[in-house]
C-alpha positions, 0 to 999 in steps of 0.5 A: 480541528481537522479529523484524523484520515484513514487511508487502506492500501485496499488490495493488500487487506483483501489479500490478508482477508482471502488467505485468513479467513476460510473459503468455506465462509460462502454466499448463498449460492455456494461462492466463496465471499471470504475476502468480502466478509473479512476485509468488512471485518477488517474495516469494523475492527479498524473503525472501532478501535482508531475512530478515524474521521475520514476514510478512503479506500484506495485501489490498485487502478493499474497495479504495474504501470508502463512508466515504472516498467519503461524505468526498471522492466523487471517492476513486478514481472514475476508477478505476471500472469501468463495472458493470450499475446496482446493481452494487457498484463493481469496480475497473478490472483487466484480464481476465487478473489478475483470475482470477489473484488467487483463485490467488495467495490459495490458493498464499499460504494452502497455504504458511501465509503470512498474508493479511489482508483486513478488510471496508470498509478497504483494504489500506493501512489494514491495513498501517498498523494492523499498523505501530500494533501493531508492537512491533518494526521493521517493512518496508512493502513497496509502490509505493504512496508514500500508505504514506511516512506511516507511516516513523518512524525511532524505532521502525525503520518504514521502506518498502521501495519497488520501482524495479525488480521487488523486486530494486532498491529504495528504501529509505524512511526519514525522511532520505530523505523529509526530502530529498526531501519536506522533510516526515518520515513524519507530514507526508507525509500533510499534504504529500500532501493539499495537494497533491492525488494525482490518481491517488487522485481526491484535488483537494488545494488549487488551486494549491498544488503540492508545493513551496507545500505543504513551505514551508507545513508548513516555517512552520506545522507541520502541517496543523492549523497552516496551517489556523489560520493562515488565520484570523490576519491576522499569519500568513505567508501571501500572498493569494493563499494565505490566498483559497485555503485558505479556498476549501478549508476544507470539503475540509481539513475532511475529507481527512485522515480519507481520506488518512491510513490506519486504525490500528484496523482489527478485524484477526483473530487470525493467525499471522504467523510466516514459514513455513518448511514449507507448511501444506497441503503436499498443496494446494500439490502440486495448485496447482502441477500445475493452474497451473504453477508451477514453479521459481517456487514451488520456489525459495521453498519453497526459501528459507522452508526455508533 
């Protein structure tokens, strides 16, 4: 049979762990290791209670790629932060986390857990090409709901969604969605650019709330419904609806290609299989030393080795 695969939307965990774990939890040398030590929390606690078989790290290898900005220019802008002319954009990430993360790649990498980045795609379509190629159930692990586009209860897809640490979480399959969204994996993503996420620089549909847009996809389907809908005057739409999403016909055209994640993202050959003793044992020994890591590291080794 094959075992189950845990996919971490990693950004989104060490985030979580940086702003609930005191940055007074410090290497050595005085370095706040917060994000380190609570995203090792978070894998133990993950490992323990679901027993995943597989396990990948999946990380943002370009958090806002160039051809999601060429469709939609506002994708994430906000989220900028101020560079020198010329510069790449940097992603808006506070001092004392972005010199966590190279530490948090090398503790992954000594104890031979898989981490997966792939250049010009983020860490979302990584996630959702892993879920494509899955040949048995997959847990998605992260705060992000743009991912509740990939849970299908027919092939066992579900998100695991953290209310409180990794401790608390909810369980996202289509049941829950159904109730909540009155939209099931596939329509989530439909659901979600109507609507509009400004957290994600997405506009959606002026007024078109997550309500207006359920009932819409309730009568038509799909995006692809609503949308020919608008051009057949027996369709169930007010006028004000039918003005609106013809207003919005050029962003419809293209958000979702922005919205929806990859499913083909080139990913490299990797060993996916949950380690149950580190790779580079020695690595990991200097890692802990220079960075303190203590019993956080000590109760995962413990626990892959169980």
């Amino acid at each position: 049979m094959t075992g189950r695969l845990m996919l971490l939307d990693t950004a989104s965990l060490y985030f979580r762990a940086y702003f609930g774990v005191p940055d007074s939890v410090r290497a050595p040398d005085g370095t706040p290791v917060n994000a380190v030590r609570g995203l090792l929390d978070f894998i133990d606690r993950l490992v323990k209670d679901h027993r995943p078989d597989k396990l990948v790290a999946c990380m943002d290898a370009d958090w806002r790629p160039q051809w999601r900005v060429d469709l939609i220019p506002s994708y994430k802008a906000h989220r900028v932060a101020e560079e020198h002319e010329g510069a790449p954009d940097a992603e808006e990430v506070p001092d004392t986390l972005s010199s966590q993360v190279p530490v948090i790649e090398e503790v992954l990498d000594a104890l031979g857990i898989a981490r997966v980045g792939v250049a010009g795609y983020e860490a979302d379509d990584v996630i959702g090409t892993f879920t494509a190629r899955a040949d048995g159930p997959v847990d998605i692990v992260t705060g992000d709901r743009d991912l509740y586009q990939l849970v299908d209860d027919a092939r066992d897809i579900r998100v695991l969604y953290p209310l409180k640490g990794v401790g608390t979480l909810q369980l996202t399959d289509e049941a829950w969605l159904r109730e909540k969204y009155g939209v099931d994996g596939r329509g989530y993503a439909d659901l979600a650019l109507l609507r509009g996420d400004p957290s994600d620089g997405l506009p959606g549909v002026p007024g078109v709330g997550e309500k207006t847009a359920a009932k819409l996809l309730a009568e038509f389907g799909d995006l692809a419904g609503i949308v020919a809908a608008v051009d057949d005057p027996k369709a169930k739409l007010t006028p004000t609806q039918r003005k609106r999403l013809t207003e919005a016909a050029p962003y419809l055209a293209v958000a979702p290609k922005v919205v929806r994640v990859a499913d083909d993202v080139p990913l490299p050959a990797v060993d996916t299989a949950l380690p149950h003793t580190p790779r580079d044992p020695s690595a990991l020994d200097a890692l802990a030393a220079r960075w303190g890591l203590g019993g956080s590291l000590q109760r995962l080794l413990t626990t892959l080795e169980a």
